[in-house]
ZAMAR-172946 format. One record per residue: residue in three letters; chain; x, y, z of N, C-alpha, C in turn. Coordinates in Angstrom, 1 decimal. Example, Ala and Ser with C-alpha at 12.3 -4.5 7.8 and 13.67 -1.06 7.14 Angstrom:
BEGIN
REC vexro balo   n.px   n.py   n.pz  ca.px  ca.py  ca.pz   c.px   c.py   c.pz
REC   ALA    A   13.2   -5.7    7.8   12.3   -4.5    7.8   13.2   -3.3    7.8
REC   SER    A   12.8   -2.2    7.1   13.7   -1.1    7.1   12.9    0.0    7.9
This chain:
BEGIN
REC vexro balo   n.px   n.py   n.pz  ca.px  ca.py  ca.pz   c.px   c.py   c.pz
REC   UNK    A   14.5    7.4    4.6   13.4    8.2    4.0   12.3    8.3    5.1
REC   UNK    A   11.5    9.6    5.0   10.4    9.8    6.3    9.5    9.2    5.5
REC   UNK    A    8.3    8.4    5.7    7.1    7.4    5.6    6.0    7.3    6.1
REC   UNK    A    5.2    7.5    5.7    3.7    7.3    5.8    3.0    6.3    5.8
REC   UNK    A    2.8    5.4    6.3    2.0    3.7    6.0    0.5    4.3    6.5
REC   UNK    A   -0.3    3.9    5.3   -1.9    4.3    5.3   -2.4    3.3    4.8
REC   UNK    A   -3.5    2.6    5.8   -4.7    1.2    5.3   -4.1    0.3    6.0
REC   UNK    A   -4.7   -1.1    6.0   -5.2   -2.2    6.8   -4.1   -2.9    5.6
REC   UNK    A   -4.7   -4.5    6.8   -3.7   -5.7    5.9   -2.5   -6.0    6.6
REC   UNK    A   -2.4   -7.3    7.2   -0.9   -7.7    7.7    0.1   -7.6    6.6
REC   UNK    A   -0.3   -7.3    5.1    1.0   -6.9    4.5    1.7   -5.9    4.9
REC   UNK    A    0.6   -4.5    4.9    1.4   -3.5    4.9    2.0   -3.4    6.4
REC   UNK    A    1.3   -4.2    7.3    2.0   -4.4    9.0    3.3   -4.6    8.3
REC   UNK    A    3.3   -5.6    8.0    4.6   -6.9    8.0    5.7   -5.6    6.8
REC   UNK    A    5.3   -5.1    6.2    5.8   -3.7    5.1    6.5   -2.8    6.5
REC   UNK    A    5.4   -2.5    7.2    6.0   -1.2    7.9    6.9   -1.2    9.0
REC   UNK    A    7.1   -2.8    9.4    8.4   -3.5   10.0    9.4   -3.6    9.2
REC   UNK    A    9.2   -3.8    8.4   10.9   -4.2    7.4   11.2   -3.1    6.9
REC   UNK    A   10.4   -1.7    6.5   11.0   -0.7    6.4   11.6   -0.4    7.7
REC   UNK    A   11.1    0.2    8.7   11.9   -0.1    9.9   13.2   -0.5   10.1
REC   UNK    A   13.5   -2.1   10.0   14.3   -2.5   10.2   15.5   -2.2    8.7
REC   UNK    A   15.0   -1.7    8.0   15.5   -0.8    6.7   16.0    0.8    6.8
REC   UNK    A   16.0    1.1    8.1   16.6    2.3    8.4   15.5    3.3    7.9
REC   UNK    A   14.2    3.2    7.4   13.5    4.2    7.2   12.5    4.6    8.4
REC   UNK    A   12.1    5.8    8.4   11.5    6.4    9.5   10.2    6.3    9.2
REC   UNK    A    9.3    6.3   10.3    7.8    6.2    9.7    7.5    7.6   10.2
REC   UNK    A    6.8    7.8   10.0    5.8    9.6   10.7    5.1    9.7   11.2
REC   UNK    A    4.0    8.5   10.6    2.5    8.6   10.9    2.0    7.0   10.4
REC   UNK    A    1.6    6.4   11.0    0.4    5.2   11.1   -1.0    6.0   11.2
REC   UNK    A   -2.1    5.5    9.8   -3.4    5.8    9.6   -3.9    4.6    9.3
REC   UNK    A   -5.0    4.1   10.4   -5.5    3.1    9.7   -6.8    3.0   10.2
REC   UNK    A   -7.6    1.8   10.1   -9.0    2.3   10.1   -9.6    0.6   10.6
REC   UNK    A  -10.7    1.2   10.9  -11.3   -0.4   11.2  -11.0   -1.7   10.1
REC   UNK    A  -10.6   -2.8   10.5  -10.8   -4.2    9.6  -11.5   -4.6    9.4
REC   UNK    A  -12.0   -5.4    8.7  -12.4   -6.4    8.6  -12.4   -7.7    9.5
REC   UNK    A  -13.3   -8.7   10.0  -13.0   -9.2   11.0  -12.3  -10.8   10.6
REC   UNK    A  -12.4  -10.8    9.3  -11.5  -11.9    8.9   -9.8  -11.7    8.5
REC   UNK    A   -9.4  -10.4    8.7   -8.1  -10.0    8.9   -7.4  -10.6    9.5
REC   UNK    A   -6.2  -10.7    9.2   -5.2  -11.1   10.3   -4.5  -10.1   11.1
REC   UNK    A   -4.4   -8.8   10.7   -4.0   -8.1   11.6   -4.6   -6.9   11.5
REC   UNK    A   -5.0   -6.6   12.6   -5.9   -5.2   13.2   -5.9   -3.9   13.4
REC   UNK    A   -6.2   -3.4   13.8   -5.9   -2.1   14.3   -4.9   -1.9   15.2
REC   UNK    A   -5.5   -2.6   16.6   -4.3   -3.0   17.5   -3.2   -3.3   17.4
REC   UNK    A   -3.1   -3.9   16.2   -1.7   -4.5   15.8   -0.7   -3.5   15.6
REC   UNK    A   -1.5   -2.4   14.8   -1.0   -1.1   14.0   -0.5   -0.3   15.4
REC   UNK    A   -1.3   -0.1   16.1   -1.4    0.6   17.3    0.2   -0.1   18.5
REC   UNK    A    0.0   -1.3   18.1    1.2   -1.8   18.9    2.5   -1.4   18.1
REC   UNK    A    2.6   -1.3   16.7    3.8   -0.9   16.6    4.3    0.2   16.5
REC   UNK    A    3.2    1.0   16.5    3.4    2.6   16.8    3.9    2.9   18.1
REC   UNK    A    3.2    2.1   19.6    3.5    2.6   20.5    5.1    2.1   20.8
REC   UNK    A    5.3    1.3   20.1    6.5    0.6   20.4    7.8    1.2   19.7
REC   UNK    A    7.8    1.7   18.9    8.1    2.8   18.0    8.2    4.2   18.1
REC   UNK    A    7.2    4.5   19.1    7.0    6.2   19.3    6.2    7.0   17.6
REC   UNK    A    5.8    6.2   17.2    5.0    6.7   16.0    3.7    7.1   16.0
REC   UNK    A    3.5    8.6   15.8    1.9    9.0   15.9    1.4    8.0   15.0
REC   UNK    A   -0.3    7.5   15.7   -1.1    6.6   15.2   -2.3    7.1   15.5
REC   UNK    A   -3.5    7.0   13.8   -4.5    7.4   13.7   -5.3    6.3   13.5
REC   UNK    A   -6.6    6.0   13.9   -7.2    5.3   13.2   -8.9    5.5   13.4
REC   UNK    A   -9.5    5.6   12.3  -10.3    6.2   11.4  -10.1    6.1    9.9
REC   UNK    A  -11.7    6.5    9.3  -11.6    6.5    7.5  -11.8    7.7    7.3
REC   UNK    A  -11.5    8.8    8.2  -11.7   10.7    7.9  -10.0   11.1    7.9
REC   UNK    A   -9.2   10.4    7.1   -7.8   11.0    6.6   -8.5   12.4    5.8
REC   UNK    A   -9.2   12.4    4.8   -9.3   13.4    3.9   -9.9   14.6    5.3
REC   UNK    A  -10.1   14.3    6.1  -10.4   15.7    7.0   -9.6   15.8    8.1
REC   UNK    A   -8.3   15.4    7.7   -7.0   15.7    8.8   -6.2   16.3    8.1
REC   UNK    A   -5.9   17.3    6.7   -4.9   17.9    6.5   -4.0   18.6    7.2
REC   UNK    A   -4.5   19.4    8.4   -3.4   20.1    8.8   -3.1   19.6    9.9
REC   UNK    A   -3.1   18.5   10.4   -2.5   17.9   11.2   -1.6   16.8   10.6
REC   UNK    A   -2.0   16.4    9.4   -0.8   15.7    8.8    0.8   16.5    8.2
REC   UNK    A    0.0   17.5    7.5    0.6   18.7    6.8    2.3   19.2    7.7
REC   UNK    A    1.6   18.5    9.7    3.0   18.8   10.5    4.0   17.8   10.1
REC   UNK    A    3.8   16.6    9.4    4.8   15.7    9.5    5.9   16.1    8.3
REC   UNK    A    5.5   16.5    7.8    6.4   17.0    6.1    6.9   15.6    5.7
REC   UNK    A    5.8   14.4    5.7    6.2   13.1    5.3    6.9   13.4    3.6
REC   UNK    A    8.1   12.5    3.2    8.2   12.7    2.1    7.5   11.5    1.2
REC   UNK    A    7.0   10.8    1.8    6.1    9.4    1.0    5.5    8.7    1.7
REC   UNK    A    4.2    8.5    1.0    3.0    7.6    1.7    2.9    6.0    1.0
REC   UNK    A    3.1    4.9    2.0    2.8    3.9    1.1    1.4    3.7    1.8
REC   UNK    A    0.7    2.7    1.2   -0.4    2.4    1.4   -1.3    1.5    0.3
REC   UNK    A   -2.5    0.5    1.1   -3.2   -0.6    0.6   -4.2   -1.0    1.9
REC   UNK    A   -5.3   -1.0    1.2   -6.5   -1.5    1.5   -7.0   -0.2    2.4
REC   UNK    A   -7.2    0.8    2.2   -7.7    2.2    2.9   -9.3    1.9    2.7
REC   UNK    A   -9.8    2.2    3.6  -11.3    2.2    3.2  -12.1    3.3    2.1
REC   UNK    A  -11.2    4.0    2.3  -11.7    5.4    1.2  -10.5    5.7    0.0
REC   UNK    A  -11.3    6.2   -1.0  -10.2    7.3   -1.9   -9.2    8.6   -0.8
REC   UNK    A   -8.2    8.7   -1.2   -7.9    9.7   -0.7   -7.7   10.9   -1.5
REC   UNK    A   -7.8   11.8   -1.2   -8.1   13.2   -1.7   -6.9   14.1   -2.2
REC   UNK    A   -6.9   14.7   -3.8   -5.8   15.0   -3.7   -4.8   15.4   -2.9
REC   UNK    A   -5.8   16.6   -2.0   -5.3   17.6   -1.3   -4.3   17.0   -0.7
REC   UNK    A   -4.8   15.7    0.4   -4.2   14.7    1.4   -2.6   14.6    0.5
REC   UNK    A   -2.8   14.1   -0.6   -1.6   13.3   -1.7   -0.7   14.6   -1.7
REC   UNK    A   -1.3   16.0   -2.0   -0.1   16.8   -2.0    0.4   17.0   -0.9
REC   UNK    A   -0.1   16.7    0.4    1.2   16.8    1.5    2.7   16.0    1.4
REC   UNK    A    2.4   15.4    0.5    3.7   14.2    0.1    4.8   14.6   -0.6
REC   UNK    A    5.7   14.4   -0.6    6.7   15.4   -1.6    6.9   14.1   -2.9
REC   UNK    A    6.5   13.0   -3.0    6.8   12.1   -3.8    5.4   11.2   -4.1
REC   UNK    A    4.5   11.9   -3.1    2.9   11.2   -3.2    2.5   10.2   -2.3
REC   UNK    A    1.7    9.3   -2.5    1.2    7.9   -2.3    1.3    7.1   -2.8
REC   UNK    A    1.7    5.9   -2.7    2.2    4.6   -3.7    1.1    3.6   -3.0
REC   UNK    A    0.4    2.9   -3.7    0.3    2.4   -3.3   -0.1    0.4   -3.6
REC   UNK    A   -0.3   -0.7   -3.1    0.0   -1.8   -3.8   -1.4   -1.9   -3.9
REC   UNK    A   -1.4   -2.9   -4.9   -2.8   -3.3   -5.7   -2.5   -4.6   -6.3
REC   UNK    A   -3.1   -5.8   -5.5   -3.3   -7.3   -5.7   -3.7   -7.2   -7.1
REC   UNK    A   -3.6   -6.8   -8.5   -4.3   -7.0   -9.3   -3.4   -6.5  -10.5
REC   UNK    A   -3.4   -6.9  -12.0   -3.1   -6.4  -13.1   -3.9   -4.8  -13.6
REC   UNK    A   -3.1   -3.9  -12.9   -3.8   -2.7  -13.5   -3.2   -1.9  -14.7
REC   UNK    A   -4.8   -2.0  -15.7   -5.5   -1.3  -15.2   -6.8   -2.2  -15.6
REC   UNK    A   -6.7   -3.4  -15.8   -7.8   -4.6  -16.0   -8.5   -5.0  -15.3
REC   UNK    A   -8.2   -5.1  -13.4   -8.6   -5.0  -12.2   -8.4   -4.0  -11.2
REC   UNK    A   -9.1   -3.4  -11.6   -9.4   -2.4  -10.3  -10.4   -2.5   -9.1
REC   UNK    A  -10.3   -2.3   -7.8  -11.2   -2.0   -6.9  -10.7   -2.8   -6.0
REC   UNK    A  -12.0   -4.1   -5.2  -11.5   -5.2   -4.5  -11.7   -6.6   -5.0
REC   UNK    A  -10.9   -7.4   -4.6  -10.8   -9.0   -4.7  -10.3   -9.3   -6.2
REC   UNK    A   -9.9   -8.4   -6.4   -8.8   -8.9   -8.0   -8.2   -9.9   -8.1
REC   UNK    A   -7.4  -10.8   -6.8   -6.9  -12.3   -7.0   -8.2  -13.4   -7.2
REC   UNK    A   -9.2  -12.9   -6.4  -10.5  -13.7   -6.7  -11.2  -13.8   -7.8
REC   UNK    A  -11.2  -12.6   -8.5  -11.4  -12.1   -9.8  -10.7  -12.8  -10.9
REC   UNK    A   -9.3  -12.7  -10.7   -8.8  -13.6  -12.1   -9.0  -14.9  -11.5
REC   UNK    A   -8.9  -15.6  -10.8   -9.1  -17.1  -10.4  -10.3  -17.3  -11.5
REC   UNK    A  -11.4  -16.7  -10.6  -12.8  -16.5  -11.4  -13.1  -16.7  -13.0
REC   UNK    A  -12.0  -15.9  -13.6  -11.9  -15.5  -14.8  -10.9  -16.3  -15.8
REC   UNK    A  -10.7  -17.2  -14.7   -9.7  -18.3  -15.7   -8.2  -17.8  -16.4
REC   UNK    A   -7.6  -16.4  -15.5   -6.2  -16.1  -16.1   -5.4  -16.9  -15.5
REC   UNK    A   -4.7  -16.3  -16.7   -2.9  -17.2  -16.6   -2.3  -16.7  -15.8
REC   UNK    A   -2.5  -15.2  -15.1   -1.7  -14.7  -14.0   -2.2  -14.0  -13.7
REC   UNK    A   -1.7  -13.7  -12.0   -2.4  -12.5  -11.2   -1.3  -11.5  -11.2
REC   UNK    A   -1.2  -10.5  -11.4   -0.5   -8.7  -11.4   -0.7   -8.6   -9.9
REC   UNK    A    0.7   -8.2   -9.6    0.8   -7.2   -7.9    1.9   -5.8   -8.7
REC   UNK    A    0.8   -4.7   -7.9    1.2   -3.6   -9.0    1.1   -2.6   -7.7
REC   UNK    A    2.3   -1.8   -8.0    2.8    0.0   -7.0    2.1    0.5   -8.0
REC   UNK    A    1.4    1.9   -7.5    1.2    2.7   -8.7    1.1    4.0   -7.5
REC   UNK    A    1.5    4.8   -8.3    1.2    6.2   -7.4   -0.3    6.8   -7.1
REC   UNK    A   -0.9    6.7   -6.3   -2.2    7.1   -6.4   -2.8    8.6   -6.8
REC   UNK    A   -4.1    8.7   -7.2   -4.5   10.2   -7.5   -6.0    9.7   -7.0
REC   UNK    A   -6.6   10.4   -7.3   -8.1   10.9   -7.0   -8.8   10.0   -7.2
REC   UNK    A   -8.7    9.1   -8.3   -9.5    8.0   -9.1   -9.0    7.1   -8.4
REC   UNK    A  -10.0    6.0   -8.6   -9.6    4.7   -7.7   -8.6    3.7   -9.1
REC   UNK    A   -7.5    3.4   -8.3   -6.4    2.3   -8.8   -6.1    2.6  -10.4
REC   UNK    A   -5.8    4.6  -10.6   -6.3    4.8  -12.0   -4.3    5.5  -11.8
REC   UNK    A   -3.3    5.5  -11.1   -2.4    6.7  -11.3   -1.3    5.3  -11.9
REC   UNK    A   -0.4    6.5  -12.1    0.6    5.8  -13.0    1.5    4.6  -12.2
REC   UNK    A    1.7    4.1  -13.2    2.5    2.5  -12.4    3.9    2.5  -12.3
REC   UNK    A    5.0    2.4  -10.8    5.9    2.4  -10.2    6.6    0.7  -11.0
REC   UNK    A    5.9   -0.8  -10.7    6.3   -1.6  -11.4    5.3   -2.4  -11.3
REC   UNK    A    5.5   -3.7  -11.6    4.0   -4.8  -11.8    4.8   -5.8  -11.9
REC   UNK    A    4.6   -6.8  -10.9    5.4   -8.6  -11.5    3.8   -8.9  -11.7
REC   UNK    A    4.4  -10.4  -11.7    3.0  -11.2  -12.2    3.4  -12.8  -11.9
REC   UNK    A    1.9  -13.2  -11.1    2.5  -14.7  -10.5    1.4  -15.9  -11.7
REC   UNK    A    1.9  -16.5  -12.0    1.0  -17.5  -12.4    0.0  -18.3  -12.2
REC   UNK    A   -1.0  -18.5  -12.5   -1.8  -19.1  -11.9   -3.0  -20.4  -12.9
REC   UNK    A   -3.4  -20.9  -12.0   -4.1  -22.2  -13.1   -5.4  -22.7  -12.4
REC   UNK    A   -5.9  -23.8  -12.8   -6.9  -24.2  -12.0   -6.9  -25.0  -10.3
REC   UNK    A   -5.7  -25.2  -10.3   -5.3  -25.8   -8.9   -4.9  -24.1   -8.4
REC   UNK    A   -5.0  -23.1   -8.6   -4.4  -22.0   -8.0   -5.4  -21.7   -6.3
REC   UNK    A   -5.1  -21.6   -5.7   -5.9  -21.3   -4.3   -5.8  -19.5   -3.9
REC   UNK    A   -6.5  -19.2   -3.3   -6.0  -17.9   -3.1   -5.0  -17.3   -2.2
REC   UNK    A   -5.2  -18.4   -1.0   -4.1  -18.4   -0.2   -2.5  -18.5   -1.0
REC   UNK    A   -2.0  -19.7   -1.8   -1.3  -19.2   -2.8   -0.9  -18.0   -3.4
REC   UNK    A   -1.8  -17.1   -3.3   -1.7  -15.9   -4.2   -1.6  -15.1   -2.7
REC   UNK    A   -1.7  -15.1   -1.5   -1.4  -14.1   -0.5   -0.2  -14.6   -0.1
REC   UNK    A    0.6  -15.8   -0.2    1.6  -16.2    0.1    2.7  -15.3   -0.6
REC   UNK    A    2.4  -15.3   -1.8    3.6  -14.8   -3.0    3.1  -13.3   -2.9
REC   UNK    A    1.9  -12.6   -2.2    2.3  -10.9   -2.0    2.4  -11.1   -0.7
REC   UNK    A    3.3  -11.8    0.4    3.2  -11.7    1.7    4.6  -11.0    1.7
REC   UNK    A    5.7  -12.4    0.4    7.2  -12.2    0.2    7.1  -10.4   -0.8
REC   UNK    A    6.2  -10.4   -2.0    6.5   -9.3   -2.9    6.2   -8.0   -2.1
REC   UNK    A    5.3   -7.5   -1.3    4.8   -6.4   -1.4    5.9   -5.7   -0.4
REC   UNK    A    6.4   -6.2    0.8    7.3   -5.4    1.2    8.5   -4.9    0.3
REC   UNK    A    9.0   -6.3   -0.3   10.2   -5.9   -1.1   10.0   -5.1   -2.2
REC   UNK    A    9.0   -4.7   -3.0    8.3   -4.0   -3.8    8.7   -2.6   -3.1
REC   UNK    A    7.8   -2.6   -2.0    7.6   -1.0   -1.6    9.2   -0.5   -0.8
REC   UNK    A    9.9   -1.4   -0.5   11.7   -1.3   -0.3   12.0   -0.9   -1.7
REC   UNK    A   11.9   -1.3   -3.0   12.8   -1.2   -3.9   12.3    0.3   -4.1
REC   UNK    A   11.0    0.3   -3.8   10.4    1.9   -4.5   11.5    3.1   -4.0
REC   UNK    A   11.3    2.8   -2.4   12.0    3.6   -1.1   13.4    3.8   -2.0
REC   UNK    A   14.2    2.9   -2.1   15.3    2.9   -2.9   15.6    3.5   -4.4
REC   UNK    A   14.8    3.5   -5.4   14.4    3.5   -6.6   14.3    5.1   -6.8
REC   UNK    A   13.4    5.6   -6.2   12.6    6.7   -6.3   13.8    8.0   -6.3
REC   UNK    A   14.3    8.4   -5.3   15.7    9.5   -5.3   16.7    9.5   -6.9
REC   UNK    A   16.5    8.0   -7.5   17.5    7.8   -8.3   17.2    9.3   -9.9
REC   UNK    A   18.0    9.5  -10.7   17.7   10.1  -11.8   16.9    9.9  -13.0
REC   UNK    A   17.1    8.6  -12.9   16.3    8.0  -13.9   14.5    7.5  -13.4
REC   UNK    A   14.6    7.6  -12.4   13.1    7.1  -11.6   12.2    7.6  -12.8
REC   UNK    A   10.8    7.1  -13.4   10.3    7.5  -13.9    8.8    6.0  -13.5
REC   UNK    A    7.6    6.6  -13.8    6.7    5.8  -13.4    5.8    6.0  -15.0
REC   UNK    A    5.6    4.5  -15.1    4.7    4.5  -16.6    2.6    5.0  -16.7
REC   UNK    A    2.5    5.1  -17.2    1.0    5.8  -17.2    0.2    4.3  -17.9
REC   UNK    A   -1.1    4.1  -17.2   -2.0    3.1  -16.9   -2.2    2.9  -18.3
């Protein structure tokens, strides 16, 4: 499948190598400045593009590059941690949309630091949730959702360790999932 990896986060790095070595093609690398407590960067992105031969963008003005994306005829965008909403417009270049992962039980946590959030909040578990994105923030319909447990000894590192293993294999099953007949995605 042709692929789109859009936003920050050594997940979705560590994502857009295993699709790779998953026989899927990428199109386009978008990403945008980090954060400086990140573990992987821009450059990082940038290294596996050149290594790859993958056009690489990086900037938070995706919603004012349509017709330069519009060349790739990507059939699916994954994506996490973008600095902006993205725009429908952007979404309909997609033949299957945007998916994107969300550290959080949605639609109870939305936005950022949702593992920090339930910790905070004293739940019994933290949600790592695909959902296809739309215009609204972490509002489109849900692809699937596990759920890890959590307690008072829970750390947060803990909780990036168990989406370090889920989120690639998540966004593989989607890759796989999605062509099938029965594919269907549930509403928030």
């Amino acid at each position: 499948m042709n692929v789109a990896i859009i936003g920050r986060t050594h997940f979705l790095l560590n994502t857009a190598k295993k699709i790779l070595k998953n026989g899927h093609q990428i199109s386009f690398i978008y990403t945008c400045k980090s954060d400086t407590y990140y573990t992987a960067h821009e450059k990082d992105f940038r290294q596996l593009a050149k290594k790859n031969r993958i056009p690489f963008y990086c900037d938070n003005k995706i919603n004012k590059k349509f017709n330069i994306l519009k060349k790739y005829k990507t059939e699916i965008g994954l994506s996490m941690n973008y600095k902006s909403i993205i725009d429908k417009k952007i979404i309909s270049l997609f033949k299957y949309g945007i998916f994107n992962s969300h550290p959080g039980d949605l639609p109870n946590y939305k936005g950022n630091a949702c593992p920090n959030w339930a910790i905070l909040n004293f739940e019994k578990k933290i949600g790592l949730t695909i959902h296809l994105m739309n215009e609204k923030l972490d509002s489109g319909p849900i692809f699937c959702k596990i759920y890890k447990k959590i307690n008072l000894n829970t750390y947060i590192g803990d909780i990036y360790n168990w989406m370090e293993k889920n989120i690639p294999r998540l966004f593989l099953k989607l890759l796989k999932d999605i062509k099938k007949k029965n594919f269907y995605l549930k509403k928030q």
